[in-house]
C-alpha positions in Angstrom: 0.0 0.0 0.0 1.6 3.5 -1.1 2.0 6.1 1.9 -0.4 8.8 1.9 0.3 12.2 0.4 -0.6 15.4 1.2 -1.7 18.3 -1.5 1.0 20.4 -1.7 -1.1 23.6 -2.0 -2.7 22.7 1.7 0.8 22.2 3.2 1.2 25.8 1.4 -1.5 27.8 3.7 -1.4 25.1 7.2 0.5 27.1 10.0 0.7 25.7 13.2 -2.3 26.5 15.6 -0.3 27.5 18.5 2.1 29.8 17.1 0.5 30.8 13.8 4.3 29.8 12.6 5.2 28.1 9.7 5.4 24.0 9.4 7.9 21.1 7.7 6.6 18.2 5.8 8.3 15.0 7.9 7.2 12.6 4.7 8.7 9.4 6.9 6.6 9.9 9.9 3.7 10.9 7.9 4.2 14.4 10.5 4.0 18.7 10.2 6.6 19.9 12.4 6.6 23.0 14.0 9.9 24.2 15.3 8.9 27.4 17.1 6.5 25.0 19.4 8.3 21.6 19.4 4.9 20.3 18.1 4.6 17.0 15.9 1.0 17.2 14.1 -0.2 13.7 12.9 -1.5 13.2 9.6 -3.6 10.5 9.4 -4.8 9.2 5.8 -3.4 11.8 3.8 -5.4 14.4 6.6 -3.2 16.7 8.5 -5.0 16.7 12.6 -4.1 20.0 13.1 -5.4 20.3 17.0 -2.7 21.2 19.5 -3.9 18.2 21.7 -3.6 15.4 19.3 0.6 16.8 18.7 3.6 14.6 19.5 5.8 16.5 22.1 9.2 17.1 20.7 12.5 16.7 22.6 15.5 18.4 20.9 16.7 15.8 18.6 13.0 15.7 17.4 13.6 19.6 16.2 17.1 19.3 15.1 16.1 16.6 12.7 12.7 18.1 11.4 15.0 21.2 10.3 17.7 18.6 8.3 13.8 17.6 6.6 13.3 18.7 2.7 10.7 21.7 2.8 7.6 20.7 0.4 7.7 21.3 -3.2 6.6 24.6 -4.2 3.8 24.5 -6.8 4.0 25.9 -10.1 
């Protein structure tokens, strides 16, 4: 079964809820990342849950690596 994708154009407008900052596409854990709040969003059959309750907690390693990540292709 292929992974789910995201629409690249959503990815384009989704900030994170907390700090209205910007977000990285983790592709392998299927995740948005926001650095600014150390916040793992799932995304759960190709739907990003974008509720600050339902985030992953992120230690330091979890931020350092999310910054290493590819940003998402720009459409157009």
């Amino acid at each position: 079964m292929a992974e789910p994708t995201v629409d690249p154009k959503l990815l384009e407008i989704l900030v994170c809820p907390l700090t209205k900052g910007p977000l990285t596409y983790d592709r392998t854990a299927q995740e948005l990342i926001s650095q600014r709040a150390r916040l793992a969003y799932p995304i759960r059959d190709g739907i990003p849950i974008m509720l600050i309750d339902e985030a992953r907690s992120l230690d330091e390693d979890g931020v350092a690596a999310a910054a290493l990540a590819p940003p998402p292709p720009q459409a157009g």
